[in-house]
DRENGU-314588 format. One line per 2 residues: for each residue z, x, y of C-alpha. Coordinates in nm, 4 decimals, decimal comma, padded with zeros to 6 digits, m for minus. Last residue first. Example, Ala and Ser with C-alpha at 12.3 -4.5 7.8 and 13.67 -1.06 7.14 Angstrom:
00,7140:01,3670:m00,1060 | 00,7800:01,2300:m00,4500
//
This chain:
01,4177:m01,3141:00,6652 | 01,4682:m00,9600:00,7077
01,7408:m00,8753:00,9607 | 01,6652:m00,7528:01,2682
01,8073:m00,3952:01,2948 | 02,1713:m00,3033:01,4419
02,2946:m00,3742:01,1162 | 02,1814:m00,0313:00,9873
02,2545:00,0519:00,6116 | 02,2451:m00,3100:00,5600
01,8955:m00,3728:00,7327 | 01,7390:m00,1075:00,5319
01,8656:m00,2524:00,2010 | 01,7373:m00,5526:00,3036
01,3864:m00,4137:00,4374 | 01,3809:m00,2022:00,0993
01,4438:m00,4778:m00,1324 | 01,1590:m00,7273:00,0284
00,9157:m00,4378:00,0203 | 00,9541:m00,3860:m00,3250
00,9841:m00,7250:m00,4179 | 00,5884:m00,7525:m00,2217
00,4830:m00,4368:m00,4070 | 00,6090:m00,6133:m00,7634
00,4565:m00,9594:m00,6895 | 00,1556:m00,8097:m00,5886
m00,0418:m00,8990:m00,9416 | m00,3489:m00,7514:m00,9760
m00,6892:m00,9817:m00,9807 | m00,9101:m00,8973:m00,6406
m01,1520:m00,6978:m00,8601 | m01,1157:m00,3733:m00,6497
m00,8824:m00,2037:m00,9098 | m00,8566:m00,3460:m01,2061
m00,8920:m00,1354:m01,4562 | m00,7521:00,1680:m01,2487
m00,4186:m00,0476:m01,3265 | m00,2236:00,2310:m01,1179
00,0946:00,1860:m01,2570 | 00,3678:m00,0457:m01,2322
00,7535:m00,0928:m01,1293 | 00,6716:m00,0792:m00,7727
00,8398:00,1921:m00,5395 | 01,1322:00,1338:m00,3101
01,3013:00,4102:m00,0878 | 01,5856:00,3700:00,0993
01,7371:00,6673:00,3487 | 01,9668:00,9477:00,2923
01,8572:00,9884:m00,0369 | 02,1078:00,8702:m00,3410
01,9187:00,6543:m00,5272 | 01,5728:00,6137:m00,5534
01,4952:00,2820:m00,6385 | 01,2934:00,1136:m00,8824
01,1076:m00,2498:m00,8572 | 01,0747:m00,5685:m01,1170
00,9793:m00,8763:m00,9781 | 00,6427:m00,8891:m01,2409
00,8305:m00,7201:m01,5235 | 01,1040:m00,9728:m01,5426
01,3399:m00,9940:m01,8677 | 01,0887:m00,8119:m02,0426
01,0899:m00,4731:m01,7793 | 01,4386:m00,4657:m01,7824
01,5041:m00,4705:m02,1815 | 01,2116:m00,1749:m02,1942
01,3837:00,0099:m01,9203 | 01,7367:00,0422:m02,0980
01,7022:00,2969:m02,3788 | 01,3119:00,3863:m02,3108
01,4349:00,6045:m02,0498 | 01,7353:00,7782:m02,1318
02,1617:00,7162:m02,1368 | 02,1479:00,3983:m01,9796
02,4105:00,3022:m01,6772 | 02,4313:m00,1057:m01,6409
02,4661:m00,2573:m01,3165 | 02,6699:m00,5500:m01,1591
02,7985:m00,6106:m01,4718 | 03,0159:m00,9520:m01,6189
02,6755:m01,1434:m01,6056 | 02,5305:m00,9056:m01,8417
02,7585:m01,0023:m02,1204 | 02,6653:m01,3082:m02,1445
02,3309:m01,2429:m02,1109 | 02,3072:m01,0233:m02,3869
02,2218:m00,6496:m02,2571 | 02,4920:m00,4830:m02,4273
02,4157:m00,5809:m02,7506 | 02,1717:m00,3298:m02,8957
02,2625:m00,0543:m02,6380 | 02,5992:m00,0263:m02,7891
02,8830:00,0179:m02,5179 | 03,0684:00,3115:m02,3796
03,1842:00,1455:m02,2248 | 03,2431:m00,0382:m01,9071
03,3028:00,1505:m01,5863 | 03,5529:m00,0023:m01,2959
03,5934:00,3204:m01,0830 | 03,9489:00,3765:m00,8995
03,9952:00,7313:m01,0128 | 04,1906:00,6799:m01,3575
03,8562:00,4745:m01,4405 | 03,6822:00,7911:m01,3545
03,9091:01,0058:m01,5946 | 03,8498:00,7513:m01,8215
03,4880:00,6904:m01,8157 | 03,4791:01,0887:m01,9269
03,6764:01,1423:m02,1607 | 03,4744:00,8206:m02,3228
03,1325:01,0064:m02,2660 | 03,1571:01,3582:m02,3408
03,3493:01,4242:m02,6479 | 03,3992:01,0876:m02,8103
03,0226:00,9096:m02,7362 | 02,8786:01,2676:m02,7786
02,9823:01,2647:m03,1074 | 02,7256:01,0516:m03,3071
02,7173:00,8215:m03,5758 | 02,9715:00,8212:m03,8127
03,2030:00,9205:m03,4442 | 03,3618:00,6233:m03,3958
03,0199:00,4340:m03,4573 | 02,8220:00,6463:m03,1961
02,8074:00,3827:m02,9381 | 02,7101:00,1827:m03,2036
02,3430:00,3806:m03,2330 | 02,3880:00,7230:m03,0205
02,3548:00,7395:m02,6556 | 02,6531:00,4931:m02,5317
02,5781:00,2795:m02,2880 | 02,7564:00,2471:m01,9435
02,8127:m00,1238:m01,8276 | 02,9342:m00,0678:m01,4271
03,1565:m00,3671:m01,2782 | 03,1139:m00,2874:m00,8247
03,3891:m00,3641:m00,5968 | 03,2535:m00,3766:m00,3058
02,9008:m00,4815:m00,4104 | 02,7549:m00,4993:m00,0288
02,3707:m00,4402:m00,2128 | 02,2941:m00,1105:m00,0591
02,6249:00,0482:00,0107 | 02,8831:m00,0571:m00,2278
02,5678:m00,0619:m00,5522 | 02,4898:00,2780:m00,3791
02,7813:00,4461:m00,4452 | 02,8816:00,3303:m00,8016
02,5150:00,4496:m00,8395 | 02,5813:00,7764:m00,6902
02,8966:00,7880:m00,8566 | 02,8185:00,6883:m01,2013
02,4741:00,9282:m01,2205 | 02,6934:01,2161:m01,1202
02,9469:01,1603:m01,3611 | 02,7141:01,1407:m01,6143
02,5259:01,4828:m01,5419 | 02,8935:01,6460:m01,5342
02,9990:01,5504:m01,8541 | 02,6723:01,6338:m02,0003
02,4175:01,4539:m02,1594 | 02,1099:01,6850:m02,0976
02,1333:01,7842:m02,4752 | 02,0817:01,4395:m02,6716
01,7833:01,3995:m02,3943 | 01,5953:01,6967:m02,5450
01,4315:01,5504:m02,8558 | 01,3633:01,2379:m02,6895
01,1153:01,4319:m02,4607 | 01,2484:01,3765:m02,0828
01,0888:01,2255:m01,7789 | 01,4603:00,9900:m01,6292
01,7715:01,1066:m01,7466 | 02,1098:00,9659:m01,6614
01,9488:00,6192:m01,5974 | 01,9993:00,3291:m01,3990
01,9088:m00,0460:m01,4907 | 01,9905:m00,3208:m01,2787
01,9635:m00,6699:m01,4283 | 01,8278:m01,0222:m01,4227
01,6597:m01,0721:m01,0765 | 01,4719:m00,7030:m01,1045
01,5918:m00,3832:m01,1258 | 01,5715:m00,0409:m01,2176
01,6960:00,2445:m01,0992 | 01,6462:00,6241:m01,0444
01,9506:00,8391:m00,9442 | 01,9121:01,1126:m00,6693
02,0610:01,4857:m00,6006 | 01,9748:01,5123:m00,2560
01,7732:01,8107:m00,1063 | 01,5766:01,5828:00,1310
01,2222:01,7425:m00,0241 | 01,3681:01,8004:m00,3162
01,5076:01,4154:m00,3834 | 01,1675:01,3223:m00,2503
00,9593:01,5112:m00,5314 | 01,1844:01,4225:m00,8185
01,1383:01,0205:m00,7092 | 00,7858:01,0604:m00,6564
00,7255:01,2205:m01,0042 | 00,6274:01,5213:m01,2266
00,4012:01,7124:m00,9814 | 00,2488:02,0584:m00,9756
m00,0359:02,0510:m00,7488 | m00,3656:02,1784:m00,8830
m00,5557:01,9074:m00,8605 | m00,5625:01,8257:m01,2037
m00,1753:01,7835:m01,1519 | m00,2609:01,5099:m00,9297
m00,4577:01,3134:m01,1437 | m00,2427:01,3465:m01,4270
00,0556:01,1657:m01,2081 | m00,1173:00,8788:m01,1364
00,0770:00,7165:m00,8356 | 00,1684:00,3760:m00,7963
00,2212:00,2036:m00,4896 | 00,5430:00,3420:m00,2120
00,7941:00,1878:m00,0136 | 01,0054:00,3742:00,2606
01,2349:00,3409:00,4839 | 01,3907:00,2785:00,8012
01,1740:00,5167:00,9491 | 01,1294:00,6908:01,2531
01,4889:00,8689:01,1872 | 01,3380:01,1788:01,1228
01,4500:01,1970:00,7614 | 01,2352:00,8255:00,7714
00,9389:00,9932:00,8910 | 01,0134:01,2861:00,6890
00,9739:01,0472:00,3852 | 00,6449:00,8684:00,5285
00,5166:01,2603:00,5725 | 00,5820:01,3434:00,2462
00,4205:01,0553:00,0087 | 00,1464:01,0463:00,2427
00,0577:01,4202:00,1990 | 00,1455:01,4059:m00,1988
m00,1363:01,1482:m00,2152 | m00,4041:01,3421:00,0641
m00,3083:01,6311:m00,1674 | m00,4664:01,4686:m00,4792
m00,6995:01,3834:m00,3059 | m00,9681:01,5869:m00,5151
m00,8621:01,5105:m00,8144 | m01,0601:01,2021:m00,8186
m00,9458:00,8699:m00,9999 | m01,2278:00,6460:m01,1228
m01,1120:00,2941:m01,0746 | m01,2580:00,1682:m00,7653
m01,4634:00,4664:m00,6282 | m01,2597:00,6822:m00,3567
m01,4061:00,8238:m00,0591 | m01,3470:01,1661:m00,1574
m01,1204:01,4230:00,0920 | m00,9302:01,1487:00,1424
m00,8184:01,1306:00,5259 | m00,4114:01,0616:00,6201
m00,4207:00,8208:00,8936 | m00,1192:00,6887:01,0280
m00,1751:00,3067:01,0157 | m00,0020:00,0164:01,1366
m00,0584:m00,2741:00,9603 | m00,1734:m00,6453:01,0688
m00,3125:m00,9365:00,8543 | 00,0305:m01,1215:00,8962
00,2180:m00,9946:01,2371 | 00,4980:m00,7235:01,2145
00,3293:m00,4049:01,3018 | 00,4772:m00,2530:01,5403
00,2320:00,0011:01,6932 | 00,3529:00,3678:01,6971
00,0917:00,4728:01,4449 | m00,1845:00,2964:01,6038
m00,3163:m00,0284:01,4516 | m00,5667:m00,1513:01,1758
m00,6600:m00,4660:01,1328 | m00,7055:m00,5975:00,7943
m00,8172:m00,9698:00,6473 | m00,8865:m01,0432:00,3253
m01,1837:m01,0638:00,0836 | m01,0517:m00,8529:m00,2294
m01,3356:m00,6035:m00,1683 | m01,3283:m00,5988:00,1532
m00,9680:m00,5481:00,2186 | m00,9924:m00,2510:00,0057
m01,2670:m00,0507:00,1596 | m01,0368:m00,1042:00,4720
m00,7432:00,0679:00,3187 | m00,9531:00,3352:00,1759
m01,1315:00,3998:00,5189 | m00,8322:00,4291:00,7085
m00,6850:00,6618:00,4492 | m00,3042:00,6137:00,4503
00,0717:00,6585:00,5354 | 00,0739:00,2688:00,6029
00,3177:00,1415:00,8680 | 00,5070:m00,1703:00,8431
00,7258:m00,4059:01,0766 | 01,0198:m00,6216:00,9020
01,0010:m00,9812:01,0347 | 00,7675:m01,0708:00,7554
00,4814:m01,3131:00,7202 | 00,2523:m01,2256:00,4114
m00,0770:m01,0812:00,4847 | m00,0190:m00,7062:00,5226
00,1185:m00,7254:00,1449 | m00,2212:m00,8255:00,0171
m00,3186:m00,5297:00,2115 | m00,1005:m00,3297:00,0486
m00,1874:m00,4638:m00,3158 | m00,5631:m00,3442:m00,2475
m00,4344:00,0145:m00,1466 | m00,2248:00,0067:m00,4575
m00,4545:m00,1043:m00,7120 | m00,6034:00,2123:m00,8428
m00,9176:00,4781:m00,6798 | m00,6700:00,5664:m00,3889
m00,3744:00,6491:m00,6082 | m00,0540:00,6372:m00,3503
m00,0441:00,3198:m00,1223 | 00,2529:00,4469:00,0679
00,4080:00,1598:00,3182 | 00,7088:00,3530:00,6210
00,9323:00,0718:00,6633 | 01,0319:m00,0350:01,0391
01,3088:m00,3066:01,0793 | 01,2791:m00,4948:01,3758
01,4283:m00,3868:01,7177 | 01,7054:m00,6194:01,8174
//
Protein backbone atom coordinates (compact mmCIF):
# COMPACT_ATOMS: atom_id res chain seq x y z
CA UNK A 1 0.00 0.00 0.00
CA UNK A 2 1.36 3.44 -0.63
CA UNK A 3 2.36 5.12 2.72
CA UNK A 4 0.71 7.92 4.10
CA UNK A 5 2.04 11.33 2.76
CA UNK A 6 1.69 14.52 5.19
CA UNK A 7 2.51 17.78 3.84
CA UNK A 8 5.28 19.31 7.29
CA UNK A 9 5.01 23.39 7.64
CA UNK A 10 7.74 24.79 9.79
CA UNK A 11 6.09 28.34 9.85
CA UNK A 12 8.35 31.21 11.76
CA UNK A 13 11.80 30.76 10.30
CA UNK A 14 13.71 32.76 13.08
CA UNK A 15 11.58 30.29 16.07
CA UNK A 16 11.76 26.65 16.87
CA UNK A 17 9.83 25.09 14.25
CA UNK A 18 12.36 24.44 11.56
CA UNK A 19 14.68 22.94 14.37
CA UNK A 20 11.64 20.77 15.78
CA UNK A 21 11.14 19.44 12.06
CA UNK A 22 14.23 18.10 11.77
CA UNK A 23 14.08 16.54 15.09
CA UNK A 24 10.93 15.09 13.62
CA UNK A 25 12.92 13.85 10.35
CA UNK A 26 14.81 11.59 12.77
CA UNK A 27 12.26 9.47 14.34
CA UNK A 28 11.23 6.19 12.41
CA UNK A 29 7.81 6.49 10.87
CA UNK A 30 5.98 4.63 8.17
CA UNK A 31 4.13 7.85 7.22
CA UNK A 32 6.31 9.80 4.43
CA UNK A 33 6.84 13.71 4.91
CA UNK A 34 7.37 16.68 2.84
CA UNK A 35 8.48 20.08 4.18
CA UNK A 36 6.84 23.27 2.52
CA UNK A 37 10.19 25.06 3.30
CA UNK A 38 13.41 27.11 2.87
CA UNK A 39 16.20 24.71 2.00
CA UNK A 40 18.57 26.82 3.59
CA UNK A 41 16.47 27.37 6.85
CA UNK A 42 15.94 23.75 7.29
CA UNK A 43 19.58 23.00 6.88
CA UNK A 44 20.74 26.05 9.04
CA UNK A 45 18.72 24.19 11.57
CA UNK A 46 20.13 20.81 11.52
CA UNK A 47 23.40 22.39 12.19
CA UNK A 48 22.78 24.08 14.85
CA UNK A 49 21.07 21.33 16.90
CA UNK A 50 23.76 18.74 15.47
CA UNK A 51 21.55 16.30 13.50
CA UNK A 52 21.36 14.82 10.47
CA UNK A 53 19.24 16.25 7.19
CA UNK A 54 19.07 15.22 3.69
CA UNK A 55 17.10 16.86 1.58
CA UNK A 56 14.99 15.19 -1.27
CA UNK A 57 12.89 16.15 -4.31
CA UNK A 58 9.38 17.04 -3.88
CA UNK A 59 8.01 13.79 -5.24
CA UNK A 60 10.50 11.69 -3.17
CA UNK A 61 8.96 9.57 -0.36
CA UNK A 62 10.35 10.38 2.40
CA UNK A 63 9.88 7.78 5.00
CA UNK A 64 13.49 6.94 6.23
CA UNK A 65 14.91 8.65 9.67
CA UNK A 66 17.17 11.73 8.81
CA UNK A 67 15.27 12.10 5.45
CA UNK A 68 12.56 14.85 4.28
CA UNK A 69 11.31 15.78 1.20
CA UNK A 70 11.47 19.29 0.47
CA UNK A 71 9.51 21.74 -1.78
CA UNK A 72 11.40 24.75 -1.57
CA UNK A 73 9.78 27.89 -0.69
CA UNK A 74 12.95 30.69 -0.49
CA UNK A 75 13.04 33.34 2.51
CA UNK A 76 13.56 36.44 1.27
CA UNK A 77 16.04 36.90 4.68
CA UNK A 78 18.11 34.16 5.80
CA UNK A 79 16.69 34.05 9.11
CA UNK A 80 18.76 34.82 12.48
CA UNK A 81 17.78 32.47 15.39
CA UNK A 82 15.30 34.37 17.28
CA UNK A 83 14.86 37.68 15.62
CA UNK A 84 11.74 37.41 13.46
CA UNK A 85 11.87 39.37 10.03
CA UNK A 86 8.91 40.70 8.33
CA UNK A 87 10.23 40.15 5.39
CA UNK A 88 9.07 36.38 4.95
CA UNK A 89 6.27 36.88 6.00
CA UNK A 90 4.92 35.71 2.58
CA UNK A 91 7.40 32.82 2.28
CA UNK A 92 5.14 31.70 5.80
CA UNK A 93 1.66 32.23 4.32
CA UNK A 94 3.27 30.62 0.94
CA UNK A 95 4.02 27.29 2.75
CA UNK A 96 1.02 27.37 4.74
CA UNK A 97 -1.02 27.49 1.22
CA UNK A 98 0.60 25.46 -1.01
CA UNK A 99 0.88 22.28 1.64
CA UNK A 100 -3.08 22.87 1.94
CA UNK A 101 -3.69 22.83 -1.89
CA UNK A 102 -1.44 19.97 -1.92
CA UNK A 103 -3.70 18.07 0.15
CA UNK A 104 -7.09 19.86 -1.78
CA UNK A 105 -5.22 18.32 -4.70
CA UNK A 106 -5.23 15.07 -3.39
CA UNK A 107 -1.17 15.03 -3.08
CA UNK A 108 -1.57 15.17 0.42
CA UNK A 109 -2.91 13.26 3.09
CA UNK A 110 -2.45 16.07 5.27
CA UNK A 111 -1.02 18.51 6.81
CA UNK A 112 0.99 19.54 10.03
CA UNK A 113 2.20 22.82 10.67
CA UNK A 114 5.01 24.71 13.59
CA UNK A 115 4.14 27.81 15.10
CA UNK A 116 3.54 30.89 13.45
CA UNK A 117 3.99 34.51 14.90
CA UNK A 118 1.17 36.20 13.94
CA UNK A 119 2.66 39.99 14.57
CA UNK A 120 5.33 39.21 12.34
CA UNK A 121 3.28 38.64 9.55
CA UNK A 122 0.96 41.41 9.86
CA UNK A 123 4.15 43.71 9.87
CA UNK A 124 4.53 42.46 6.59
CA UNK A 125 1.73 43.70 5.32
CA UNK A 126 -0.43 40.61 5.09
CA UNK A 127 -3.51 40.59 7.03
CA UNK A 128 -3.54 37.44 9.12
CA UNK A 129 -5.37 36.34 12.32
CA UNK A 130 -4.59 32.55 12.25
CA UNK A 131 -3.74 29.29 10.33
CA UNK A 132 -6.85 27.71 11.15
CA UNK A 133 -9.07 31.00 9.78
CA UNK A 134 -6.76 31.13 6.82
CA UNK A 135 -7.28 27.35 5.68
CA UNK A 136 -10.97 27.22 6.40
CA UNK A 137 -11.07 30.28 3.59
CA UNK A 138 -8.90 28.97 1.46
CA UNK A 139 -11.11 25.42 1.25
CA UNK A 140 -14.28 27.45 1.99
CA UNK A 141 -15.25 25.18 5.01
CA UNK A 142 -16.68 26.42 8.03
CA UNK A 143 -14.05 24.74 10.65
CA UNK A 144 -13.94 24.03 14.48
CA UNK A 145 -10.60 24.35 16.39
CA UNK A 146 -9.69 21.67 19.02
CA UNK A 147 -7.73 20.78 21.56
CA UNK A 148 -6.38 17.72 22.77
CA UNK A 149 -4.02 15.82 24.36
CA UNK A 150 -4.21 12.17 26.31
CA UNK A 151 -6.67 13.61 28.95
CA UNK A 152 -9.26 15.59 27.05
CA UNK A 153 -10.53 17.21 23.85
CA UNK A 154 -11.33 20.68 23.99
CA UNK A 155 -13.39 22.51 21.14
CA UNK A 156 -14.51 25.89 21.09
CA UNK A 157 -17.43 28.02 19.72
CA UNK A 158 -15.14 30.99 19.46
CA UNK A 159 -11.64 30.91 19.02
CA UNK A 160 -9.56 35.05 18.75
CA UNK A 161 -12.25 37.04 20.45
CA UNK A 162 -12.10 40.02 23.18
CA UNK A 163 -14.07 38.72 26.27
CA UNK A 164 -16.26 41.56 25.89
CA UNK A 165 -17.61 40.26 22.58
CA UNK A 166 -17.81 36.47 23.12
CA UNK A 167 -21.25 36.90 25.30
CA UNK A 168 -22.61 38.13 21.75
CA UNK A 169 -21.19 35.53 19.20
CA UNK A 170 -23.18 32.82 21.17
CA UNK A 171 -25.81 32.15 18.95
CA UNK A 172 -28.08 29.32 18.37
CA UNK A 173 -26.81 28.80 15.15
CA UNK A 174 -22.90 29.29 15.98
CA UNK A 175 -23.42 26.36 18.61
CA UNK A 176 -25.02 24.13 16.52
CA UNK A 177 -22.43 24.39 14.11
CA UNK A 178 -19.58 23.81 16.48
CA UNK A 179 -21.69 20.44 17.84
CA UNK A 180 -22.01 19.00 14.47
CA UNK A 181 -18.78 19.44 13.03
CA UNK A 182 -17.25 18.15 16.09
CA UNK A 183 -19.98 15.46 16.62
CA UNK A 184 -18.75 14.87 12.99
CA UNK A 185 -15.34 14.59 13.28
CA UNK A 186 -15.10 12.69 16.67
CA UNK A 187 -17.23 9.62 14.12
CA UNK A 188 -14.80 10.27 11.44
CA UNK A 189 -11.38 10.96 12.77
CA UNK A 190 -11.12 9.04 15.94
CA UNK A 191 -13.92 5.94 14.94
CA UNK A 192 -16.14 7.43 18.04
CA UNK A 193 -19.47 6.07 16.74
CA UNK A 194 -21.38 7.09 19.12
CA UNK A 195 -19.71 10.07 20.43
CA UNK A 196 -20.78 11.69 24.63
CA UNK A 197 -20.28 15.63 24.05
CA UNK A 198 -19.86 17.88 27.60
CA UNK A 199 -21.05 21.43 26.41
CA UNK A 200 -20.34 24.27 28.98
CA UNK A 201 -22.38 26.77 29.80
CA UNK A 202 -20.94 30.53 29.28
CA UNK A 203 -21.97 32.19 32.38
CA UNK A 204 -20.71 31.02 36.06
CA UNK A 205 -23.16 27.80 37.10
CA UNK A 206 -24.23 27.42 33.83
CA UNK A 207 -25.95 30.63 34.45
CA UNK A 208 -27.47 29.59 37.90
CA UNK A 209 -31.13 29.12 36.47
CA UNK A 210 -30.97 32.23 35.10
CA UNK A 211 -29.32 34.48 38.59
CA UNK A 212 -26.53 34.36 36.53
CA UNK A 213 -26.90 34.58 33.02
CA UNK A 214 -29.59 33.93 30.28
CA UNK A 215 -27.95 32.68 27.52
CA UNK A 216 -27.75 29.22 29.27
CA UNK A 217 -31.98 29.23 29.03
CA UNK A 218 -32.48 31.04 25.76
CA UNK A 219 -29.82 29.79 23.53
CA UNK A 220 -28.07 26.96 24.91
CA UNK A 221 -30.54 24.39 26.59
CA UNK A 222 -33.24 24.97 23.51
CA UNK A 223 -30.75 24.23 21.81
CA UNK A 224 -29.04 20.72 23.17
CA UNK A 225 -32.53 19.58 23.03
CA UNK A 226 -33.54 19.97 19.75
CA UNK A 227 -30.15 18.16 18.90
CA UNK A 228 -30.67 15.54 21.48
CA UNK A 229 -34.28 15.11 19.78
CA UNK A 230 -31.97 14.53 16.57
CA UNK A 231 -29.93 11.57 17.64
CA UNK A 232 -26.93 13.71 19.31
CA UNK A 233 -25.79 12.67 22.87
CA UNK A 234 -24.78 16.42 24.28
CA UNK A 235 -24.22 17.01 27.96
CA UNK A 236 -25.11 20.27 29.49
CA UNK A 237 -25.05 22.81 29.77
CA UNK A 238 -22.56 22.23 32.49
CA UNK A 239 -20.45 24.60 34.84
CA UNK A 240 -16.99 25.09 33.61
CA UNK A 241 -15.68 24.86 37.25
CA UNK A 242 -16.57 21.19 37.60
CA UNK A 243 -16.92 19.86 34.42
CA UNK A 244 -13.48 18.95 33.85
CA UNK A 245 -13.08 16.55 37.08
CA UNK A 246 -11.83 13.40 36.08
CA UNK A 247 -14.64 11.62 36.88
CA UNK A 248 -16.61 13.29 34.98
CA UNK A 249 -14.33 13.54 32.04
CA UNK A 250 -14.19 9.93 31.52
CA UNK A 251 -18.01 9.87 30.69
CA UNK A 252 -17.06 12.54 27.44
CA UNK A 253 -15.46 11.90 24.47
CA UNK A 254 -15.12 15.76 24.01
CA UNK A 255 -16.11 18.72 25.79
CA UNK A 256 -17.58 21.96 23.76
CA UNK A 257 -16.27 25.41 25.58
CA UNK A 258 -17.98 28.48 25.06
CA UNK A 259 -14.39 30.80 24.48
CA UNK A 260 -10.85 30.44 24.66
CA UNK A 261 -9.47 30.78 27.99
CA UNK A 262 -12.77 28.76 29.23
CA UNK A 263 -11.47 25.28 28.39
CA UNK A 264 -7.80 25.68 26.96
CA UNK A 265 -6.14 26.55 30.18
CA UNK A 266 -7.58 23.04 31.89
CA UNK A 267 -6.14 21.26 28.56
CA UNK A 268 -2.98 22.74 28.42
CA UNK A 269 -2.24 21.68 32.51
CA UNK A 270 -3.39 18.32 32.22
CA UNK A 271 -0.65 17.81 29.33
CA UNK A 272 0.86 20.75 27.61
CA UNK A 273 3.82 18.87 26.17
CA UNK A 274 1.34 16.09 24.09
CA UNK A 275 -1.02 18.63 23.52
CA UNK A 276 -1.98 19.42 19.59
CA UNK A 277 -5.10 21.36 17.81
CA UNK A 278 -7.03 20.40 14.94
CA UNK A 279 -8.82 22.02 12.38
CA UNK A 280 -12.02 20.64 12.09
CA UNK A 281 -14.14 20.38 9.42
CA UNK A 282 -11.68 20.75 6.14
CA UNK A 283 -11.78 18.23 3.72
CA UNK A 284 -8.51 16.92 4.75
CA UNK A 285 -6.55 16.75 8.42
CA UNK A 286 -4.58 19.29 9.60
CA UNK A 287 -2.48 19.21 12.92
CA UNK A 288 -0.59 22.14 14.34
CA UNK A 289 1.45 22.15 17.73
CA UNK A 290 -0.01 23.57 20.77
CA UNK A 291 3.03 26.16 21.17
CA UNK A 292 4.52 29.19 19.93
CA UNK A 293 7.50 30.19 18.39
CA UNK A 294 9.86 30.14 21.60
CA UNK A 295 12.18 32.77 19.59
CA UNK A 296 14.16 32.29 22.96
CA UNK A 297 15.21 29.28 22.12
CA UNK A 298 15.54 28.87 18.86
CA UNK A 299 18.86 27.31 17.59
CA UNK A 300 19.98 26.22 21.15
CA UNK A 301 19.07 22.55 20.59
CA UNK A 302 16.67 22.75 23.96
CA UNK A 303 12.74 22.88 22.76
CA UNK A 304 10.64 20.26 23.46
CA UNK A 305 9.31 18.18 20.14
CA UNK A 306 6.98 16.29 21.96
CA UNK A 307 4.10 18.51 20.66
CA UNK A 308 5.33 18.47 16.67
CA UNK A 309 6.02 14.74 17.00
CA UNK A 310 1.94 14.21 18.63
CA UNK A 311 1.10 16.31 15.92
CA UNK A 312 2.40 14.29 13.37
CA UNK A 313 1.37 11.07 15.06
CA UNK A 314 -2.50 12.46 15.08
CA UNK A 315 -2.50 13.52 11.58
CA UNK A 316 -0.98 10.18 10.02
CA UNK A 317 -3.88 8.32 12.06
CA UNK A 318 -6.42 10.46 11.25
CA UNK A 319 -5.12 10.33 7.65
CA UNK A 320 -5.05 6.66 7.59
CA UNK A 321 -8.80 6.47 8.80
CA UNK A 322 -10.17 8.78 6.32
CA UNK A 323 -8.37 6.52 3.68
CA UNK A 324 -7.77 2.85 4.62
CA UNK A 325 -6.22 2.20 1.49
CA UNK A 326 -2.93 3.93 3.06
CA UNK A 327 -0.33 2.11 5.25
CA UNK A 328 -1.21 2.50 8.51
CA UNK A 329 1.00 4.43 10.94
CA UNK A 330 2.73 2.31 13.28
Amino acid sequence: MTPVRLALVPGEPAGVGPELCVRLAQQPRDYALTAFADARTLRAAAQAVSLPLRLLGPDDAATRPGELALVDIPNAALPEFGQPDPRNAAAVIDALREAAQGCLDGRFDGVVTGPVHKAVINEGGIAYTGTTELLAEQAGRDVVMMLANDVVRVALVTTHLPLREVADAITAPALERTLRITHDALRRDFGIAEPVIAVLGLNPHAGEAGHLGHEEIEVVEPLLARLRDGGMHLVGPLPADTAFLPAKLRGFDAVVAMYHDQGLPVLKFSGFERAVNLTLGLPYPRVAVDHGTALELAGRGTADPSSLFAAADTCARIAQLRNPTRQPPA
